[in-house]
C-alpha positions in Angstrom: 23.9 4.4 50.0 20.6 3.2 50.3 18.9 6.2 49.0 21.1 6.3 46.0 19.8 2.4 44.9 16.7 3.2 45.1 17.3 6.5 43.0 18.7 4.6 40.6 16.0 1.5 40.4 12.9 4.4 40.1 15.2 5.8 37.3 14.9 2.4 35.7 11.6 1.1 36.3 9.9 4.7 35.0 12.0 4.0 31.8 10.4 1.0 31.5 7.4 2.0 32.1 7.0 4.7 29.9 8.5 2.7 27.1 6.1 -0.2 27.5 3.0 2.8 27.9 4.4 4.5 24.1 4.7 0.5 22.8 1.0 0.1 24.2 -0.4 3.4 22.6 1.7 3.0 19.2 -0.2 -0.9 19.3 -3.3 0.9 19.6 -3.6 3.2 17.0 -2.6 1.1 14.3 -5.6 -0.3 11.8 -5.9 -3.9 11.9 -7.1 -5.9 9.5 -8.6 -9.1 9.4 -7.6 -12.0 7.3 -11.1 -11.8 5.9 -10.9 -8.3 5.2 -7.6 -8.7 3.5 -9.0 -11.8 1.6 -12.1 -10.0 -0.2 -10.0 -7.7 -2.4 -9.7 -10.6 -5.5 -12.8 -12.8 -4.5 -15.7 -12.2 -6.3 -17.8 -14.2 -3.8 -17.2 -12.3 -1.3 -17.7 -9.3 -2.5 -21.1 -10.1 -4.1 -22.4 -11.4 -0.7 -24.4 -8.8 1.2 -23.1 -6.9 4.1 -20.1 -4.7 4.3 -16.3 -5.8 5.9 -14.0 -2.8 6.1 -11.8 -0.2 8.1 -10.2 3.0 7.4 -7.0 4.7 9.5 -8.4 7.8 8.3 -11.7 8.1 6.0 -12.6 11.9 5.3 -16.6 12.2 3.0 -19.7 10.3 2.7 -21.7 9.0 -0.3 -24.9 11.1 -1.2 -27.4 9.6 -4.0 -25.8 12.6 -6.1 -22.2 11.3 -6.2 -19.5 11.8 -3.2 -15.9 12.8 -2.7 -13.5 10.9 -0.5 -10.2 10.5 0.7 -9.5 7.1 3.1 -5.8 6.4 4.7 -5.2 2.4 4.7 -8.7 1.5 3.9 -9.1 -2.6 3.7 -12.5 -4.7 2.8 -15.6 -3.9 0.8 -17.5 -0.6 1.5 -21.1 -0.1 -0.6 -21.8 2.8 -1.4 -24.8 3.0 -3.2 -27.5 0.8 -4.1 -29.4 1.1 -7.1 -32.7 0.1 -8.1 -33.6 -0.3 -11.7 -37.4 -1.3 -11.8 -36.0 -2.3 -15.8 -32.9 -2.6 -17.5 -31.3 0.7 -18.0 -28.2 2.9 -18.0 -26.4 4.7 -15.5 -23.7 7.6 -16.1 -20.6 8.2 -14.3 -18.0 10.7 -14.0 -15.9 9.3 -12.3 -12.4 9.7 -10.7 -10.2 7.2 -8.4 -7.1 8.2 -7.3 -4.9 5.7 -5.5 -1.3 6.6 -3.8 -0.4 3.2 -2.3 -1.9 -0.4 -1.7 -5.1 -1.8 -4.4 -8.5 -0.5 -4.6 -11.0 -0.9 -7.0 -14.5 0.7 -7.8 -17.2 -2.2 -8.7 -20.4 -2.9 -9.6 -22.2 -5.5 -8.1 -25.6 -7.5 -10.1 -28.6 -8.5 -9.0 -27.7 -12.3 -9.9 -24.1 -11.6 -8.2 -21.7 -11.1 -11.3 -19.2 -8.4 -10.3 -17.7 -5.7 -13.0 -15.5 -3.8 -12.4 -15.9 -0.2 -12.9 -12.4 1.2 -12.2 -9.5 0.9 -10.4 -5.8 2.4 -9.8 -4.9 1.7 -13.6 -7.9 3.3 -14.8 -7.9 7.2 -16.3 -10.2 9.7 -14.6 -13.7 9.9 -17.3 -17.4 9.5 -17.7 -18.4 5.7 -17.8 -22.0 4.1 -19.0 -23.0 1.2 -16.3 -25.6 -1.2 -17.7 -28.2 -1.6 -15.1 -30.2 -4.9 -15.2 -33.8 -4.9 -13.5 -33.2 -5.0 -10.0 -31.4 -4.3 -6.5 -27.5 -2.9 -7.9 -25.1 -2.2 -5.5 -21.7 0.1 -6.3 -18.9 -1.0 -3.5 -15.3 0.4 -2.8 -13.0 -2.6 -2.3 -9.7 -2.2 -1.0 -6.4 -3.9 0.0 -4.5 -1.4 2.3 -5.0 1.6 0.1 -4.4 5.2 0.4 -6.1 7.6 -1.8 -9.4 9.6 -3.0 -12.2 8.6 -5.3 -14.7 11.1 -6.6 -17.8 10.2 -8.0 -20.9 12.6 -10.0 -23.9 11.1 -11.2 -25.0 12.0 -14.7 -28.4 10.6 -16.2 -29.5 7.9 -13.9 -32.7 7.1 -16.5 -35.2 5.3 -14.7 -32.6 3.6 -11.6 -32.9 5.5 -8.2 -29.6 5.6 -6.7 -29.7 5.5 -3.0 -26.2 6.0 -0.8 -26.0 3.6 1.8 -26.8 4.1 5.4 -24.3 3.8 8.3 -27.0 1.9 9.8 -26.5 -1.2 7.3 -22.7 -1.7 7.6 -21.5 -4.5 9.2 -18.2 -3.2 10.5 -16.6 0.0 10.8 
């Protein structure tokens, strides 16, 4: 009789236990974002300020100076990937491609004096764009809300700006 009970409590408490280890692991692998993360997507003051805020669930390709391809699973904040230095006012040429499945993400430029454009974003047809580089330090960020999708980027004539991609060593949060 005794044995039996104690059968049946083990049978119990392992259920439990394994069900409370998969709701533990399930917890951890899930991207979670910030509230300031989630708030940079439509604030122009944040995403003009320095330093980056994001994460990805799944981020697959870098940013070289000559352009970059990459495909990003629930990526949330504001990502730079280049900066560009225009020792004068000049032009820089895009071909340019973003790709969106699900959530909000945008391609923008940001200005030495911290006006944002934007450059592209899920509404926006694949094509070559001219960017209108004023002297100084320009930056190029990914900012997203939750999306899924790919964004592909080639560098035509740069004129006289020297587009650098940004290092892993400058971002803020990964």
């Amino acid at each position: 009789m005794i044995g039996r009970e104690w059968r049946k409590r083990a049978k119990r408490n392992m259920l439990l236990l394994g069900l409370v280890g998969m709701v533990m692991l399930t917890g951890c692998t899930t991207v979670r974002e910030t509230m300031g993360q989630l708030q940079i997507y439509g604030n122009n003051e944040l995403i003009a300020q320095s330093g980056d805020r994001y994460s990805y669930n799944f981020r697959e390709g870098e940013a070289h100076s000559e352009g970059t391809e990459l495909g990003f699973r629930q990526f949330t904040g504001k990502h730079t990937l280049w900066t560009v230095d225009a020792p004068e006012n000049s032009r820089l040429i895009l071909d340019l491609d973003l790709g969106i499945d699900n959530g909000k993400c945008k391609l923008v430029h940001v200005m030495p004096g911290g006006d944002v454009v934007k450059l592209a974003d899920a509404k926006s047809d694949a094509g070559v764009i001219t960017v209108e580089l004023p002297e100084g330090e320009n930056t190029i960020k990914l900012i997203g809300k939750k999306a899924y999708g790919n964004l592909k980027v080639e560098f035509g004539d740069k004129g006289t700006a020297q587009v650098h991609a940004a290092s892993s060593e400058n971002r803020a949060i990964e």
